[in-house]
TIBA-772766 format. One record per residue (C-alpha): residue number from 1; x, y, z. Coordinates in nm, 3 decimals, padded with zeros to 5 digits. Layout:
REM TIBA-772766
<NUM <X Y Z>>
...
***
This chain:
REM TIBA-772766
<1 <-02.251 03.299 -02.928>>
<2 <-02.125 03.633 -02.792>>
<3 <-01.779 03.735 -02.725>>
<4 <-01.766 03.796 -02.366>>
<5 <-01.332 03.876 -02.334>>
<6 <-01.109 04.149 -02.515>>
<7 <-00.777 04.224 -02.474>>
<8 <-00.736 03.822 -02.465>>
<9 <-00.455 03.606 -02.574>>
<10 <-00.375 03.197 -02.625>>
<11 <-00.086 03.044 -02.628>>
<12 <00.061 02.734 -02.725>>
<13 <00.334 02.550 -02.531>>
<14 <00.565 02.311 -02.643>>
<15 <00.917 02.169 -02.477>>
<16 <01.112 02.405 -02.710>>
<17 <00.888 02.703 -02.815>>
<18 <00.583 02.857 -02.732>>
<19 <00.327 03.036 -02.964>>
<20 <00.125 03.303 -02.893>>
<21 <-00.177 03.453 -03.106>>
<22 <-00.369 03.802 -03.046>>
<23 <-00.629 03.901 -03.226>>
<24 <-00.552 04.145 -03.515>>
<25 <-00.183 04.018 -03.486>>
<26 <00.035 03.803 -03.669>>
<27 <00.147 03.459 -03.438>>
<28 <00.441 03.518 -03.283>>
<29 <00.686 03.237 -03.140>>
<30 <00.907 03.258 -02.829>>
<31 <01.213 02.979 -02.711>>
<32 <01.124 02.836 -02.352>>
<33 <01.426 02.981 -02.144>>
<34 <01.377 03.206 -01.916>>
<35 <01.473 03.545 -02.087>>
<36 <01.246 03.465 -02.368>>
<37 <00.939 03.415 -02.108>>
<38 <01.016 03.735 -02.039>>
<39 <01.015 03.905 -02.357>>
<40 <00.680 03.746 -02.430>>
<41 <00.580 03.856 -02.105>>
<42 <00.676 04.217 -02.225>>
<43 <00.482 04.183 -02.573>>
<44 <00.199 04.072 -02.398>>
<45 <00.209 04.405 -02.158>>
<46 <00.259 04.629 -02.440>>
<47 <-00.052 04.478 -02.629>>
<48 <-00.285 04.552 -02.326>>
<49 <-00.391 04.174 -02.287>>
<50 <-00.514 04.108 -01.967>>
<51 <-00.631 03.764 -02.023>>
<52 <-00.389 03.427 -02.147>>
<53 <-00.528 03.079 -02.187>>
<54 <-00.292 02.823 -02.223>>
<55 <-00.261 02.444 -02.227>>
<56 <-00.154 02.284 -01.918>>
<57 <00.131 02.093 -02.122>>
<58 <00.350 01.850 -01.900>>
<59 <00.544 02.098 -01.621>>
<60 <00.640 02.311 -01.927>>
<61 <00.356 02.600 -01.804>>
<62 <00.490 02.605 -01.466>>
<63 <00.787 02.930 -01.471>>
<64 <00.590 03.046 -01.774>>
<65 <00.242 03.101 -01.540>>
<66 <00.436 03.220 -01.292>>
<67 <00.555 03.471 -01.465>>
<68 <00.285 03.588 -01.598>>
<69 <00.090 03.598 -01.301>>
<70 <00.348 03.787 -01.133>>
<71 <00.293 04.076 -01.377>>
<72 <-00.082 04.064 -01.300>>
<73 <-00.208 03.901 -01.628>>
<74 <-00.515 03.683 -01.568>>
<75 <-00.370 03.321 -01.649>>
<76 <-00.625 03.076 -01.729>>
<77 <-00.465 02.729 -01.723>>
<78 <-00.697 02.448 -01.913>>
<79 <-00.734 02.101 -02.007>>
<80 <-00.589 02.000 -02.347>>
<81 <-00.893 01.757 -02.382>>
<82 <-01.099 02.108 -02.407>>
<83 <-00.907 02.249 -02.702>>
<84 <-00.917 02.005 -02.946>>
<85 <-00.979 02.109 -03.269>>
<86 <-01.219 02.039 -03.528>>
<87 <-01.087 01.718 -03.796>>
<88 <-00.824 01.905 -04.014>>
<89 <-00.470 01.973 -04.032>>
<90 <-00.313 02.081 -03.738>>
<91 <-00.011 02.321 -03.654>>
<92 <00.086 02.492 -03.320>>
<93 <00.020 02.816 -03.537>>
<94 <-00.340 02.700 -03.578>>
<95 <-00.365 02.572 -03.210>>
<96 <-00.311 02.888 -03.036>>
<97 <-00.560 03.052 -03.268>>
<98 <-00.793 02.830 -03.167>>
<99 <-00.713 02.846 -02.810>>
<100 <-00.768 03.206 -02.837>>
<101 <-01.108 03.212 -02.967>>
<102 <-01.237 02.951 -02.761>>
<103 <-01.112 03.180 -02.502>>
<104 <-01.285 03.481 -02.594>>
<105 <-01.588 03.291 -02.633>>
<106 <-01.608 03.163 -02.284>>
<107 <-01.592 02.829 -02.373>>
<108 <-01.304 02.726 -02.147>>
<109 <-01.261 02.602 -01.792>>
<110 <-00.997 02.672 -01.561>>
<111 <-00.771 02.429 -01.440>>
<112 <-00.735 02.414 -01.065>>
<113 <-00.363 02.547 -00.974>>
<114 <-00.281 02.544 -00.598>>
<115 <-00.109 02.781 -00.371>>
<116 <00.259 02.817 -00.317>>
<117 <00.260 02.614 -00.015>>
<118 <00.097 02.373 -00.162>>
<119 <00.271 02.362 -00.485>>
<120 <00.581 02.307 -00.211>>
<121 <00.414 02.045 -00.059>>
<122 <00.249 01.825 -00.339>>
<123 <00.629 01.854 -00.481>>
<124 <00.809 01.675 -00.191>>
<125 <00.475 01.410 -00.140>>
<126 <00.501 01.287 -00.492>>
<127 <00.906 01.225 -00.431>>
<128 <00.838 01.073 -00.114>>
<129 <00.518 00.893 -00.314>>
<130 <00.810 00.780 -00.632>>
<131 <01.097 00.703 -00.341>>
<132 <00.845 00.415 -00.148>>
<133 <00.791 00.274 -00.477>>
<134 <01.131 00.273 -00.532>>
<135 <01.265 00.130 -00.215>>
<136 <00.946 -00.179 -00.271>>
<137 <01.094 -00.264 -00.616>>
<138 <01.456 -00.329 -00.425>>
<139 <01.287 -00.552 -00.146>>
<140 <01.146 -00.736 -00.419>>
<141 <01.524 -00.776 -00.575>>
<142 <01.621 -00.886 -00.239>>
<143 <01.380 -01.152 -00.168>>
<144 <01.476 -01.266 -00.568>>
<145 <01.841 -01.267 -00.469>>
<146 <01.780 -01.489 -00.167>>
<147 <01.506 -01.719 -00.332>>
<148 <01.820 -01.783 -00.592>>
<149 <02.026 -01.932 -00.347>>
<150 <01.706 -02.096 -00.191>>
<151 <01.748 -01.880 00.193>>
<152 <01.363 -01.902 00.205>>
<153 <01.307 -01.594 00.484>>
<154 <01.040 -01.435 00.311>>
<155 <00.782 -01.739 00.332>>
<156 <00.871 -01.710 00.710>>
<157 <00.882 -01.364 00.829>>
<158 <00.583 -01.141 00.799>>
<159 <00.842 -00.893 00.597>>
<160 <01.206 -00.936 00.520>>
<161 <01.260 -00.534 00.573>>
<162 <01.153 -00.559 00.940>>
<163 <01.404 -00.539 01.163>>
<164 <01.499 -00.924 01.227>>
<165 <01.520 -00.955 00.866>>
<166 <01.757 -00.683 00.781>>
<167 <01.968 -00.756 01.074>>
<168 <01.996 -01.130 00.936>>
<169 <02.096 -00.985 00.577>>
<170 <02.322 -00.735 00.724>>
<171 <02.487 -01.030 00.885>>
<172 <02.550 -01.284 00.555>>
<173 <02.625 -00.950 00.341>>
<174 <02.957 -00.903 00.624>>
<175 <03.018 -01.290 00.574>>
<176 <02.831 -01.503 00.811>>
<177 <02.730 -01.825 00.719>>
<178 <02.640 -02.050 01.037>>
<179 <02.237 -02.088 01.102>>
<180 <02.240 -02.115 01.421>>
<181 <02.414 -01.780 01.486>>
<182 <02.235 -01.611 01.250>>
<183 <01.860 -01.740 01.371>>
<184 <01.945 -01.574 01.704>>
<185 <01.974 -01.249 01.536>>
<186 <01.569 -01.239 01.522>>
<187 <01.347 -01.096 01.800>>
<188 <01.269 -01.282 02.112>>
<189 <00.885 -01.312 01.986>>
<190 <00.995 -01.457 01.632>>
<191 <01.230 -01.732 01.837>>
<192 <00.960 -01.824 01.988>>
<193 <00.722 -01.924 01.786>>
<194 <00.934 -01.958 01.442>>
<195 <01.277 -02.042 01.540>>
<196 <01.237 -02.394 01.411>>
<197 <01.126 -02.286 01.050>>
<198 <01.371 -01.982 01.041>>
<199 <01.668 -02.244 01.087>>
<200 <01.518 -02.470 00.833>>
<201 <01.492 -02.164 00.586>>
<202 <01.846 -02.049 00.677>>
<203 <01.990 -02.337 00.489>>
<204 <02.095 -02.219 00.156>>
<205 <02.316 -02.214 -00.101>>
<206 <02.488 -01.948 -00.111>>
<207 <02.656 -01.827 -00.439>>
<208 <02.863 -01.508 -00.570>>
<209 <02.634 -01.434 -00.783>>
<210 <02.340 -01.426 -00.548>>
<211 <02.536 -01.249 -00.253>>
<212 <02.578 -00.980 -00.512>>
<213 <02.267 -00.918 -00.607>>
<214 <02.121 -00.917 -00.234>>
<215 <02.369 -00.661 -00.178>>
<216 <02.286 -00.431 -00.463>>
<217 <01.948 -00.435 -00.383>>
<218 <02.004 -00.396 00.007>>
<219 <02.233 -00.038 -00.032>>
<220 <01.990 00.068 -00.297>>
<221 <01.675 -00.038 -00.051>>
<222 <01.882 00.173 00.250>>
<223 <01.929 00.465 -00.021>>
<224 <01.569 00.522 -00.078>>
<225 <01.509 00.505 00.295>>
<226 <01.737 00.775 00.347>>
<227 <01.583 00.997 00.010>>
<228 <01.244 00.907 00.181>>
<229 <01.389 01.086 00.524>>
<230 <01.504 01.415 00.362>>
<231 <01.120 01.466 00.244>>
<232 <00.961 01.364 00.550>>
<233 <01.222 01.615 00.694>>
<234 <01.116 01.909 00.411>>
<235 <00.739 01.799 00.427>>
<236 <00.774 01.862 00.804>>
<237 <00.899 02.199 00.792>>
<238 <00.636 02.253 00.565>>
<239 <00.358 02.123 00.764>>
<240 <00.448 02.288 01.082>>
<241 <00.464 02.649 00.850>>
<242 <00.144 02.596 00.732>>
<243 <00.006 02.502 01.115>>
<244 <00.186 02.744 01.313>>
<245 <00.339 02.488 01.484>>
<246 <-00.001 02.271 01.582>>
<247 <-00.228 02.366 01.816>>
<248 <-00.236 02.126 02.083>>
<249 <-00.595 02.267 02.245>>
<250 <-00.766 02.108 01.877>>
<251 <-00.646 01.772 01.951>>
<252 <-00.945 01.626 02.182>>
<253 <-00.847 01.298 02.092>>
<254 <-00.622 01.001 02.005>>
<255 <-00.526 01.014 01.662>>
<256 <-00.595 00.666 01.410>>
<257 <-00.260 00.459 01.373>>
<258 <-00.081 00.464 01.052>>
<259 <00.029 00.108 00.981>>
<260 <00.254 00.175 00.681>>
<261 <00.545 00.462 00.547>>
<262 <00.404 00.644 00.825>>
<263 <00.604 01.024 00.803>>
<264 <00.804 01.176 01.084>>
<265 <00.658 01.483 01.102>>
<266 <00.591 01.710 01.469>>
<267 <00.266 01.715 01.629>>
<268 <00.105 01.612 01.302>>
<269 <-00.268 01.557 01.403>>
<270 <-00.258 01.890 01.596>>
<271 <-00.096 02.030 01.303>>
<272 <-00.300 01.912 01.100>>
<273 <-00.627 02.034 01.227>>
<274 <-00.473 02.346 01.295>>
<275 <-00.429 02.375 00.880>>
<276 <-00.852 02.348 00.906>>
<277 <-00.943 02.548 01.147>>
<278 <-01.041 02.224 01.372>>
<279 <-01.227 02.059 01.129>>
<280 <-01.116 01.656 01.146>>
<281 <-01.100 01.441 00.837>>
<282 <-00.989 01.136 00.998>>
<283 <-01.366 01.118 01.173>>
<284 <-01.443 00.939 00.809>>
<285 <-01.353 00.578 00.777>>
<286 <-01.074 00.544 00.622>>
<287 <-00.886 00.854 00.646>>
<288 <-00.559 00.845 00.863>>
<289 <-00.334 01.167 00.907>>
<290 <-00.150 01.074 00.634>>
<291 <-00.381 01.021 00.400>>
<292 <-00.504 01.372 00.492>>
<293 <-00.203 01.473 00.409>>
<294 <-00.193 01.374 00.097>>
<295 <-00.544 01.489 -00.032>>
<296 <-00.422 01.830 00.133>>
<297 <-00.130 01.796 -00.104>>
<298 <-00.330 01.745 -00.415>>
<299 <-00.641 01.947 -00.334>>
<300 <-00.546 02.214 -00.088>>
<301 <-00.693 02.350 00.211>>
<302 <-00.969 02.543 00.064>>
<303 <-01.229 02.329 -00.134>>
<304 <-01.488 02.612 -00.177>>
<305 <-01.346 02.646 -00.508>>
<306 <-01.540 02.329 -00.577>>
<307 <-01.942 02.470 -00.633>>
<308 <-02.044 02.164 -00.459>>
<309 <-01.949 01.816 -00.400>>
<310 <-02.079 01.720 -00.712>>
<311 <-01.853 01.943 -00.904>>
<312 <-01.564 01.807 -00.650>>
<313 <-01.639 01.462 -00.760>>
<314 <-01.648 01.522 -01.133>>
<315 <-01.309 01.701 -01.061>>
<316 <-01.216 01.398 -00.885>>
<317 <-01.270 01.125 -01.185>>
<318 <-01.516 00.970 -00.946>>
<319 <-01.848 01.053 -01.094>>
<320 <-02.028 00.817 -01.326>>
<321 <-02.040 00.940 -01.694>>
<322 <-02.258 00.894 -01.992>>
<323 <-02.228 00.851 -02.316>>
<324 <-02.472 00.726 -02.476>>
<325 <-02.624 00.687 -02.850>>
<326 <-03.009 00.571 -02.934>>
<327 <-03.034 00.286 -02.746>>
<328 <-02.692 00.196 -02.638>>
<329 <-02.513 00.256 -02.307>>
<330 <-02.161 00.274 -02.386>>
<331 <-01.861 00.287 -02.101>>
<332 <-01.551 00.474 -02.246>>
<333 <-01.256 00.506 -02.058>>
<334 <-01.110 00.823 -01.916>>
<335 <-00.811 00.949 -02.017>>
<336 <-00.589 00.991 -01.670>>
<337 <-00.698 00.947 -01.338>>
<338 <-00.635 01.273 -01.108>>
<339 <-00.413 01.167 -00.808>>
<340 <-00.633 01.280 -00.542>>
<341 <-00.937 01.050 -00.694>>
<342 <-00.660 00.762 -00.662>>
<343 <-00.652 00.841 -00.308>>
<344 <-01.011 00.763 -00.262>>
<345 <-01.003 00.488 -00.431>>
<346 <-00.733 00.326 -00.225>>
<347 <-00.934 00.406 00.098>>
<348 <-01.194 00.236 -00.055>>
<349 <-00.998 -00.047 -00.150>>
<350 <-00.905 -00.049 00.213>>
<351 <-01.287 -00.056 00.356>>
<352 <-01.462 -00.288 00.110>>
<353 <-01.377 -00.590 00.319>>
<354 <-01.428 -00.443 00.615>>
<355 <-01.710 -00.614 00.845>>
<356 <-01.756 -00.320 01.080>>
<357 <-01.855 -00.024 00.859>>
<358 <-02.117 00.023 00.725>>
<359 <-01.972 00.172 00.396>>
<360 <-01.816 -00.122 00.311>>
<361 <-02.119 -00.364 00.347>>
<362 <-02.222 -00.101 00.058>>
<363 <-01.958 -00.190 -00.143>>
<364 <-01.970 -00.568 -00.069>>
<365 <-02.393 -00.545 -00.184>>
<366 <-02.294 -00.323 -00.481>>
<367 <-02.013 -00.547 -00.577>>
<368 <-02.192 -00.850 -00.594>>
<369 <-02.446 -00.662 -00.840>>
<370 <-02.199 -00.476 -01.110>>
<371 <-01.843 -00.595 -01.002>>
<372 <-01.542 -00.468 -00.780>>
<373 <-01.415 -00.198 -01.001>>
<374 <-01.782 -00.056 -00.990>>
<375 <-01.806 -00.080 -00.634>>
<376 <-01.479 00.066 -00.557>>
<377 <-01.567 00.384 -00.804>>
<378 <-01.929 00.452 -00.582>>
<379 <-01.722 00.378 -00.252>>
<380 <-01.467 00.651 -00.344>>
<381 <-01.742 00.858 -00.444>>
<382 <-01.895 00.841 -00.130>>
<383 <-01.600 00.925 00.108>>
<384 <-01.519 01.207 -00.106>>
<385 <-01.828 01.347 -00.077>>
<386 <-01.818 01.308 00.271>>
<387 <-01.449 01.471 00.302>>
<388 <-01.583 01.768 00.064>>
<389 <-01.876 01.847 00.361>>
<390 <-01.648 01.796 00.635>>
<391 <-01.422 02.088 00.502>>
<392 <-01.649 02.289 00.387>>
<393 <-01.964 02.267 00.611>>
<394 <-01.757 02.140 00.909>>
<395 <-02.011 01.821 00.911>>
<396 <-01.890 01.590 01.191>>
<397 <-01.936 01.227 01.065>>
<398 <-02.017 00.901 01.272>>
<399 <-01.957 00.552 01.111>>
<400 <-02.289 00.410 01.197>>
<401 <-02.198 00.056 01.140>>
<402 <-02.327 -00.264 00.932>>
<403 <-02.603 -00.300 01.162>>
<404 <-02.772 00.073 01.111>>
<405 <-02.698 -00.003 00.729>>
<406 <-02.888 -00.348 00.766>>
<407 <-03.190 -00.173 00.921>>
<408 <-03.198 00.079 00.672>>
<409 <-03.222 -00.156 00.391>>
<410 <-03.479 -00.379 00.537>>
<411 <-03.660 -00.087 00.632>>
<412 <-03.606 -00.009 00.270>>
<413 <-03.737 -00.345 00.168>>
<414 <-04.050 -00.351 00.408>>
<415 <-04.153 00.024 00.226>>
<416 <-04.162 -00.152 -00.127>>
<417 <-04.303 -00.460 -00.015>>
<418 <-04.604 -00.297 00.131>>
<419 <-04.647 -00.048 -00.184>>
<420 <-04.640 -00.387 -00.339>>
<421 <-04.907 -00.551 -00.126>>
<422 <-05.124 -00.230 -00.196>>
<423 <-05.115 -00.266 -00.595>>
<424 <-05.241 -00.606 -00.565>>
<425 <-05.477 -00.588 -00.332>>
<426 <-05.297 -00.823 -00.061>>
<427 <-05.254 -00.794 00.286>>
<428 <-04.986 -00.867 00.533>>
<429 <-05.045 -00.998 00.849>>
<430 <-04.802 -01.162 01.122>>
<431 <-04.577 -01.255 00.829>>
<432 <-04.886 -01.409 00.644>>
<433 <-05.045 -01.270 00.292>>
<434 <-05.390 -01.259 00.259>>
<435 <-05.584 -01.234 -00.063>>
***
């Protein structure tokens, strides 16, 4: 192999210190506060390195890259799974050694690290991500507290954090016991088609215990709702930076609904498109603003730093691996599943029961072959190929539908049949086969 970097360094980070090798230098070992990142920062400077490759370890690299980069080092952040060493004993001494000279070597790839604005953005979508998840788990506590003392709302409304069903727990939490007043709390549409079973579900028993528990979980549900506010109000300030404030001349059309944990956030379609130069993500099935909004989040505007879509994919977690030995086929699992390709997935999830696209009769055909998880891997696959074009090639995309996907398969089916027919010397006629 030849050595294709000088002046190159690696470095080891841990939660406490941080080793760094050079070549023709002793390892040296730095604490991880911030005046020590600078000092190593300086010792890199005055050993004319202009290339680190570190681990990306936890957050830990974070302040440390960023310092770095700031003094105009090139910072190659990789994947731990690259590094690993031969079998032997290992020491964080040894592992930046090793770091280094894979380094110089070339036989590293760079992690994918996004922009400031970005960064900012992915930061408050994962809290507003952690704070939904959050505010489920204390629904779930309050439909537990109420099953307890046998108030049976939740096999009755649609949702207990609606709006009829928070007004009705707002009610017993200030001390109201009678039914009948507390049925008439619902929404004229509820009354009239439920009001029956919403009295006969009203009739508990209501306990101290219980009335405490349904009012932990109700404050904590409102808390989250409020945390969840604060970051649609950050991601909006965000949003509207990064699209000048939308440009309402891109948006040609109505935008998709967004059903759930929608976020409050100005003009978002036109800001949105205004973010990619007019180029429309939510033309693929599947893909509402918000999930836009979060791939953006996790993969950035620019997606030209992806070769192709098949290097996108593979980045993704999406593409299918092998591993095989002789004669065997073996499936190992992958060690962490990238966010973004968890978007995917859930769109997928979304469209493989879905009667009137025609990317989910492909998953319903491939399912019944290999199995769901299978199916939902090549769906996800699929859209993020299609969301990688879009971007980058500006590729406008029209859901054709089951039916062109049915006459592409039996068009499919005719081709083979008749290569078929040839082989053996048959012929078809009017749905007849002739010898």
């Amino acid at each position: 192999m030849k050595r294709i970097r000088k002046n190159a360094s690696g470095i080891d980070i841990g939660a406490k210190k941080v080793f760094v090798a050079i070549e023709n230098q002793p390892v040296v070992s730095y604490f991880t506060f911030t005046e020590d990142f600078e000092t190593l920062r300086d010792y890199l400077l005055e050993n004319k390195i202009e290339s680190v490759a570190m681990e990306a370890t936890g957050v830990y690299w974070v302040i440390l890259y960023a310092i770095l980069e700031e003094s105009g080092i090139d910072v190659w952040l990789v994947d731990g799974r690259e590094t690993k060493q031969v079998p032997g004993r290992k020491t964080d001494i040894k592992d930046c050694q090793w770091i280094l000279q894979l380094h110089c070597y070339g036989l590293l790839n760079r992690c994918f690290v996004a922009d400031p604005d970005i960064k900012e953005l992915r930061s408050y979508m994962r809290l507003r991500e952690d704070h939904i998840r959050s505010a489920l788990m204390h629904i779930n506590h309050m439909q537990k507290a109420l099953t307890e003392m046998n108030i049976r709302l939740k096999e009755v409304l649609s949702q207990i954090q609606g709006k009829s069903g928070l007004t009705i727990i707002e009610a017993i939490l200030a001390g109201e016991r009678d039914k009948d007043v507390l049925v008439n709390l619902c929404h004229g549409s509820i009354l009239k088609n439920k009001k029956e079973l919403i009295l006969k579900s009203l009739q508990g028993r209501y306990s101290s215990t219980g009335l405490f528990a349904l009012k932990q979980a109700y404050e904590a549900y409102l808390f989250y709702n409020n945390q969840i506010k604060e970051c649609d109000s950050q991601v909006n300030r965000v949003v509207n930076r990064m699209g000048d404030y939308g440009n309402e001349q891109l948006e040609t059309r109505s935008r998709k609904p967004i059903r759930h944990h929608k976020p409050k956030i100005e003009k978002f379609g036109s800001n949105m498109l205004s973010i990619f130069d007019g180029k429309d993500a939510t033309l693929i099935s599947g893909i509402t603003d918000y999930t836009w909004l979060q791939l953006l989040s996790e993969t950035g505007r620019d997606l030209t730093k992806w070769t192709t879509e098949k290097h996108f994919t593979s980045w993704l977690g999406l593409a299918p691996g092998q591993n095989n030995s002789g004669n065997k086929r073996k499936r190992p699992r992958k060690k962490g599943r990238p966010a973004a390709g968890q978007i995917f997935r859930i769109i997928a999830q979304s469209l493989i029961n879905s009667k009137d696209i025609a990317i989910g009769a492909y998953g319903r055909r491939l399912r019944a072959r290999k199995g769901p998880s299978i199916a939902i891997k090549a769906m996800a696959r699929k859209l993020a190929e299609l969301y990688w074009r879009t971007m980058v090639k500006g590729l406008d995309y029209a859901e054709y539908g089951v039916k062109k996907y049915e006459q592409q398969l039996i068009a499919q089916k005719m081709k083979t049949t008749l290569r078929l027919a040839k082989e053996l010397n048959l012929q078809i006629i009017d749905n007849q086969v002739y010898v």
